[in-house]
C-alpha positions as CSV (number, residue, x, y, z in Angstrom):
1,X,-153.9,56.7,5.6
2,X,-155.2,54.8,9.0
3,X,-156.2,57.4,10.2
4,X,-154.7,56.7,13.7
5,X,-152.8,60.2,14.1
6,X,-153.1,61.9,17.1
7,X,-152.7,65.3,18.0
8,X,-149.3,66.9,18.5
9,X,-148.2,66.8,22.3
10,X,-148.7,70.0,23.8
11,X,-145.7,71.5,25.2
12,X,-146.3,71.7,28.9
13,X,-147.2,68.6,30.6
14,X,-150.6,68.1,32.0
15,X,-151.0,68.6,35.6
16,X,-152.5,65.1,36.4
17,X,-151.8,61.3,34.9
18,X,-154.3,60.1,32.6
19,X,-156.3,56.8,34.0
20,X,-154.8,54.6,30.8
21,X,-152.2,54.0,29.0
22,X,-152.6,55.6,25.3
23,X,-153.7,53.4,22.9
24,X,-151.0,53.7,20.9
25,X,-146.8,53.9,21.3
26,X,-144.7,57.0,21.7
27,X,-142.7,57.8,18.2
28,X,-139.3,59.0,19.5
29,X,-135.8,59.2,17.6
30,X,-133.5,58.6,20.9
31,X,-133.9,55.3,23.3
32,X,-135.8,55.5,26.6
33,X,-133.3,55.6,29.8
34,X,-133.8,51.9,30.6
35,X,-134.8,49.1,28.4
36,X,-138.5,47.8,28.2
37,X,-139.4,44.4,30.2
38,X,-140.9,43.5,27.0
39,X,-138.7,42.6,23.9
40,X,-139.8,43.6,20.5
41,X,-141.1,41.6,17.7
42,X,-138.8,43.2,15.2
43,X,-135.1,42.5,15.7
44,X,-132.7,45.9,15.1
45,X,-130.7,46.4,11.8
46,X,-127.6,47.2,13.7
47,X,-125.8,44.6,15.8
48,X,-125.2,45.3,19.6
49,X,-122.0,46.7,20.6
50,X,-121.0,44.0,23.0
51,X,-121.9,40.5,23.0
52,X,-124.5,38.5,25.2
53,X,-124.0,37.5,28.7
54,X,-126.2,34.3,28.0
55,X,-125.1,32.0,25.0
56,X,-127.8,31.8,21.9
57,X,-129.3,27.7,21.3
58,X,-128.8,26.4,18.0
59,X,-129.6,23.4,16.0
60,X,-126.3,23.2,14.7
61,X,-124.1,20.9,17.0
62,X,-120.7,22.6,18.2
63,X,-117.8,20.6,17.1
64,X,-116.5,18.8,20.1
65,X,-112.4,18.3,20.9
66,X,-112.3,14.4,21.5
67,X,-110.1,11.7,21.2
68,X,-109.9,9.7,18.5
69,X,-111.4,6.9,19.1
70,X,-110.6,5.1,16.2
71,X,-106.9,5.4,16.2
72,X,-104.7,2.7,17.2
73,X,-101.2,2.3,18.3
74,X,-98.8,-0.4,18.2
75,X,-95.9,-0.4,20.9
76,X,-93.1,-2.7,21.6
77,X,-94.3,-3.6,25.2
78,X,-97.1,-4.8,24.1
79,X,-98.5,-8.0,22.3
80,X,-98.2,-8.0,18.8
81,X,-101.7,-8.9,18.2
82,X,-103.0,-6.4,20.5
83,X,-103.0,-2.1,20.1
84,X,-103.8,0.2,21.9
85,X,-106.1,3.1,21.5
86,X,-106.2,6.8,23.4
87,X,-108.6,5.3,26.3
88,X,-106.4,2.4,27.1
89,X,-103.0,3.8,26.8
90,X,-104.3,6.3,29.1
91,X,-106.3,4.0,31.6
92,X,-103.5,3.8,34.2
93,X,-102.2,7.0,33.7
94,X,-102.6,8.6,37.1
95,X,-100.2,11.8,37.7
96,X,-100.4,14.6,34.9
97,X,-96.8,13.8,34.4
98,X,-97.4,10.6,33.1
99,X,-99.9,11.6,30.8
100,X,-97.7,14.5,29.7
101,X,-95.0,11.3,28.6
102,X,-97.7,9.6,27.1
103,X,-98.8,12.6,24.7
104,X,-94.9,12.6,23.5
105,X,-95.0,8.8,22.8
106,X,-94.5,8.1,19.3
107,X,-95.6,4.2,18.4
108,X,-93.6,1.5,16.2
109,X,-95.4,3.0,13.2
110,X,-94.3,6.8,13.7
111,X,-97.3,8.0,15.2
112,X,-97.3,10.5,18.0
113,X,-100.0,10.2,20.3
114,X,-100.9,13.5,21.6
115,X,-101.7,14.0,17.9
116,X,-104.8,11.9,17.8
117,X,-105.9,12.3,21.6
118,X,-106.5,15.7,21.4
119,X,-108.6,16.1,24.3
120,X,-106.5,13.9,26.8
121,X,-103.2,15.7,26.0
122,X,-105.2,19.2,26.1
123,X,-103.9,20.2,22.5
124,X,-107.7,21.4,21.3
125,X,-107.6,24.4,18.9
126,X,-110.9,26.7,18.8
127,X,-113.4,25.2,16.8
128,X,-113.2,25.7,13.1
129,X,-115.9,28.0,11.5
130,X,-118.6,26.7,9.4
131,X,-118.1,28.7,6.6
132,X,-114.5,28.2,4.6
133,X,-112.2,31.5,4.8
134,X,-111.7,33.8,2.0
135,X,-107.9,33.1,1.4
136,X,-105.8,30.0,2.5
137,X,-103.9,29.9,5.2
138,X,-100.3,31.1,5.4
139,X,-99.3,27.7,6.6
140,X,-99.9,24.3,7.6
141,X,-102.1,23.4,10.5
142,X,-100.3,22.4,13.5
143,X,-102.4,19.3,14.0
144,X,-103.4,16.9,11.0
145,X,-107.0,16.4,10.1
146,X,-108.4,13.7,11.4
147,X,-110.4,11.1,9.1
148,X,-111.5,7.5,9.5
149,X,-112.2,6.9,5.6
150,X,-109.4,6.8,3.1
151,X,-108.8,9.2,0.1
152,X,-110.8,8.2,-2.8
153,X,-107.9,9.3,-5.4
154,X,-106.3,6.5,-5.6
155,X,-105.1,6.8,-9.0
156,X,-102.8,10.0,-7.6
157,X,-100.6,8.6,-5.2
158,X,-98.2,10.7,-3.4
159,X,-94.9,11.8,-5.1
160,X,-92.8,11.8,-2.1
161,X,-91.6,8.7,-1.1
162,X,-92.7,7.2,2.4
163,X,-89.4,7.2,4.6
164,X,-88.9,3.3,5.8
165,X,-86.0,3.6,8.3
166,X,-85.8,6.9,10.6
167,X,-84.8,7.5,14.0
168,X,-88.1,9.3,15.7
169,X,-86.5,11.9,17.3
170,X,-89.9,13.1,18.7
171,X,-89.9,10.6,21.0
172,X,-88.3,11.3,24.4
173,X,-86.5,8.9,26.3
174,X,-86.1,8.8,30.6
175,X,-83.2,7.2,31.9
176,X,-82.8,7.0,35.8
177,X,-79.1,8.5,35.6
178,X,-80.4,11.8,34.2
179,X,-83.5,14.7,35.1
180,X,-84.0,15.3,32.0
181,X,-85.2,13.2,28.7
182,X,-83.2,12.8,25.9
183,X,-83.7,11.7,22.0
184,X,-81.7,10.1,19.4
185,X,-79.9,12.8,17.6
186,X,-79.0,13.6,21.4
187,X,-78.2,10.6,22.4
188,X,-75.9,9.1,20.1
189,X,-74.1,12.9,19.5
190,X,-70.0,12.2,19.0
191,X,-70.9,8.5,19.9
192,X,-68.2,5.6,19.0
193,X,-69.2,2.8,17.0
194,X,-69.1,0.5,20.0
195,X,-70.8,3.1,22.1
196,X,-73.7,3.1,19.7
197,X,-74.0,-0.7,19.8
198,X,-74.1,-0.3,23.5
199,X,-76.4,2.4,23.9
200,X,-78.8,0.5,21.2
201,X,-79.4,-2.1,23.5
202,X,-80.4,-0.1,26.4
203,X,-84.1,0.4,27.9
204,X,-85.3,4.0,29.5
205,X,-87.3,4.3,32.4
206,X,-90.7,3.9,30.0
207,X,-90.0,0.6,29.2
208,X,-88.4,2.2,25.1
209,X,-85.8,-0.1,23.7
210,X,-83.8,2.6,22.2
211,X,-82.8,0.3,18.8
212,X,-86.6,0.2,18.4
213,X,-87.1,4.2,18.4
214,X,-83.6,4.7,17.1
215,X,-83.8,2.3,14.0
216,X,-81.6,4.2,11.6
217,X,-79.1,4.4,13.8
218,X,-78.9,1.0,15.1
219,X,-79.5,-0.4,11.6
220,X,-82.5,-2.1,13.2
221,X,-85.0,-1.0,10.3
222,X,-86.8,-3.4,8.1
223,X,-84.5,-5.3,5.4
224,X,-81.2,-3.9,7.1
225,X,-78.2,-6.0,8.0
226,X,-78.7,-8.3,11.5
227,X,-77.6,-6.3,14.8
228,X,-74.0,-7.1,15.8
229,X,-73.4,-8.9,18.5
230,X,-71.5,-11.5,20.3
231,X,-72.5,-15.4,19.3
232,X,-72.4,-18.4,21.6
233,X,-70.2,-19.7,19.7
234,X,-67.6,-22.5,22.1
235,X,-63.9,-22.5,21.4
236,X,-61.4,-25.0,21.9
237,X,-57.6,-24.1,22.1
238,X,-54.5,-25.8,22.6
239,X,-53.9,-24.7,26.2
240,X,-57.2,-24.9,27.5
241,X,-59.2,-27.9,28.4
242,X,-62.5,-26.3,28.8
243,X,-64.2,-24.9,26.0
244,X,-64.9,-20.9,26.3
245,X,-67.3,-18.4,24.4
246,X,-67.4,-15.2,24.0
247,X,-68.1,-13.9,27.5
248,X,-65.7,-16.4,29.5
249,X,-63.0,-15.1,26.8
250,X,-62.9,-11.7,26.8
251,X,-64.3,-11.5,30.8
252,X,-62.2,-8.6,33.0
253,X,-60.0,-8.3,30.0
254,X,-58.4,-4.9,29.1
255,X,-58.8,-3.1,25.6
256,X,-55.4,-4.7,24.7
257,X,-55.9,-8.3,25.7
258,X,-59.0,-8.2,23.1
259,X,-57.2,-6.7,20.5
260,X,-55.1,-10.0,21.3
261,X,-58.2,-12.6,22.0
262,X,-59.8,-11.7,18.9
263,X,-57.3,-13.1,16.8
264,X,-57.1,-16.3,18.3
265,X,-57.7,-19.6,16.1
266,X,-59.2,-22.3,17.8
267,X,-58.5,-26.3,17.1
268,X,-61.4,-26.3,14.6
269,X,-59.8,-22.5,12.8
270,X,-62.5,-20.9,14.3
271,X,-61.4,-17.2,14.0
272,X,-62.9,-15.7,17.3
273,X,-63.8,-12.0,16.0
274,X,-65.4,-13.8,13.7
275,X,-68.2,-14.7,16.2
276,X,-67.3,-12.1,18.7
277,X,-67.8,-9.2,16.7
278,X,-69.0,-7.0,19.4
279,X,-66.6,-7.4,21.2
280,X,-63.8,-7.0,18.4
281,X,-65.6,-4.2,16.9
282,X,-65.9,-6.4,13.6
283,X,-69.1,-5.8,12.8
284,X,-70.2,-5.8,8.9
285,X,-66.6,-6.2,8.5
286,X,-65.8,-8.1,5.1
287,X,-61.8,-8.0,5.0
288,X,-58.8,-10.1,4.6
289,X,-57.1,-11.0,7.8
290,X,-53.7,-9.4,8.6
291,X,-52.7,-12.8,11.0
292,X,-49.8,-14.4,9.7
293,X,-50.1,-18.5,8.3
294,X,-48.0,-20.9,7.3
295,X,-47.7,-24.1,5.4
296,X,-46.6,-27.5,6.1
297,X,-44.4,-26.8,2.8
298,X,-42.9,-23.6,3.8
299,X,-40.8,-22.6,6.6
300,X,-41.9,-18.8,6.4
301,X,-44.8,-17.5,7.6
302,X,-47.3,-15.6,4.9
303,X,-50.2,-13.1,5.0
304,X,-53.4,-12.8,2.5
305,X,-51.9,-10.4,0.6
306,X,-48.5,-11.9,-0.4
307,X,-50.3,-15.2,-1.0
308,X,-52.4,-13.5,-3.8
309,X,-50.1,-11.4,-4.7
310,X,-50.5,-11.1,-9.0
311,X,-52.1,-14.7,-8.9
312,X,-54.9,-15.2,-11.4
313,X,-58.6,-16.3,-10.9
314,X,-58.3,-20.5,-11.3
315,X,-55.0,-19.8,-8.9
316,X,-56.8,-17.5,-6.3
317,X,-59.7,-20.4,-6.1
318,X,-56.8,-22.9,-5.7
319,X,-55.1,-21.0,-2.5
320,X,-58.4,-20.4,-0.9
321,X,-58.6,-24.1,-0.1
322,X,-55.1,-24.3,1.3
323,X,-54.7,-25.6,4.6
324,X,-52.1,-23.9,6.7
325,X,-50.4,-25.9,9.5
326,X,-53.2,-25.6,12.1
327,X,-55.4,-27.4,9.8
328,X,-57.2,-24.1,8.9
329,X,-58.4,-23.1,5.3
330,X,-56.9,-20.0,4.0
331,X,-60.4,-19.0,3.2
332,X,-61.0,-18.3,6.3
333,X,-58.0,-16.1,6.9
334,X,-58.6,-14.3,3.6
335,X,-62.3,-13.6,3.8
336,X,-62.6,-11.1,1.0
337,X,-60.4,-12.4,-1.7
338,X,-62.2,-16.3,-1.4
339,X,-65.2,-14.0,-1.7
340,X,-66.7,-15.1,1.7
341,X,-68.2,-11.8,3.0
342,X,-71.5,-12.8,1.6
């Protein structure tokens, strides 16, 4: 229709080259032996079957792997009023182990840390594609999303209740007598009640106080019962001038001789495992005292149970304010029967 047909090539080449280049292309169905210096103006329908050397520009920026800069953290060592975020907890971390312990560190509010500073703990994923998948996943994400703006359904509040009192056993804890960290569930495995108190009150190499990451098991969590330990509490008995608290009591004593001590009744009826219930082992211990009492009226000595043995209310109230021949109240002798737990 141009009119820009040329003749059909003859089948022998000509003997010399022509002084030009023809004025126009070659048609051929199979690609020349090495590529042209010149690219074409028209890309090819077909993709090429390996990928460039050199990466293609865009206007559409790459989603980077950074830290959060936004989220904070709240840890025991440090002042209430201040928090941290990923580039100061990480400011003095020289040595990669240090930042590996770091990255496990899980704050007073259950946060762990290598969670929201992705880049510094070198957790990154491949970036996400820009265009949403077919099919969901098979499974949740390993890492949560991250977001600095709330949800805006707040009429649909979760069903699942937030947990209030947990041990985080994600958090690992150093101690100088062992090579290798431990956690809670670990920590406290087969433990006695007085080993747990014990081990409660210890600090690892990190500066964790384990009753901080280990509420539930310490009973350290919000609205629980006070710790139990010893008071300083002063007692005054009979053959002792000096008065002696808990410590000066029970000091270099064997497991027997406090089985003994804790019974003791001071001049004032102070019963000592009363205020030294660590050391008793009377914590959160709301019972009637087995020590035996008796009455300036009575030659024999009685116990809480044969005093209130088939009495009635108006009588029981009566007896608790007896005062046995020490000048103690049978109240405090009979602790849950004069309803004194509380």
């Amino acid at each position: 229709t141009c009119n820009i047909c040329t003749s059909q090539p003859s089948l022998n080449p000509s003997k010399f080259p022509s002084s030009g280049p023809s004025s126009h292309p070659s048609r051929s169905h199979y690609p020349s032996a090495s590529p042209s210096s010149v690219p074409t103006m028209i890309p090819s329908s077909l993709p090429s079957s390996s990928p460039t050397m050199i990466p293609s520009t865009s206007n559409v920026p790459s989603l980077e792997c950074q830290d959060d800069k936004l989220q904070e953290f709240q840890f025991l060592w440090s002042n209430k009023e201040y928090t941290h975020t990923c580039g100061t907890l990480f400011r003095t971390a020289i040595t990669p182990k240090q930042i590996r312990t770091r990255c496990k560190m899980v704050d007073l509010n259950g946060v762990l840390v290598k969670n929201y500073c992705f880049q510094t703990c070198n957790i990154c994923t491949s970036q996400p594609s820009l265009n949403p998948s077919k099919f969901p996943s098979s499974g949740p994400s390993s890492h949560p999303s991250r977001s600095h703006h709330p949800t805006l359904s707040a009429q649909s509040p979760s069903m699942i209740p937030t947990s209030q009192c947990h041990d985080k056993n994600l958090q690992e804890l150093w101690f100088s007598w062992s090579t290798s960290p431990t956690n809670c569930s670990i920590f406290f495995k087969s433990a006695t009640p007085q080993q747990i108190r014990n081990r409660c009150k210890l600090v690892d190499t990190n500066g964790l106080v384990v009753k901080n990451v280990c509420a539930k098991t310490c009973s350290t969590c919000p609205g629980t019962k006070p710790s139990c330990e010893n008071t300083n509490q002063k007692f005054l008995f009979p053959w002792n001038s000096k008065k002696l608290n808990c410590k000066k009591l029970f000091k270099s004593a064997s497991q027997d001789v406090i089985a003994k001590r804790c019974k003791f009744v001071d001049k004032k009826g102070l019963l000592v495992k009363d205020f030294c219930k660590e050391t008793c082992d009377s914590c959160d211990e709301c019972k009637d005292s087995g020590v035996k009492f008796k009455f300036p009226w009575n030659s024999k000595k009685t116990t809480c149970k044969k005093l209130f043995k088939s009495v009635g209310e108006k009588k029981k109230k009566n007896r608790c304010k007896f005062v046995d021949e020490n000048g103690l109240e049978v109240r405090k002798y009979c602790r849950l029967t004069c309803g004194l737990c509380n």
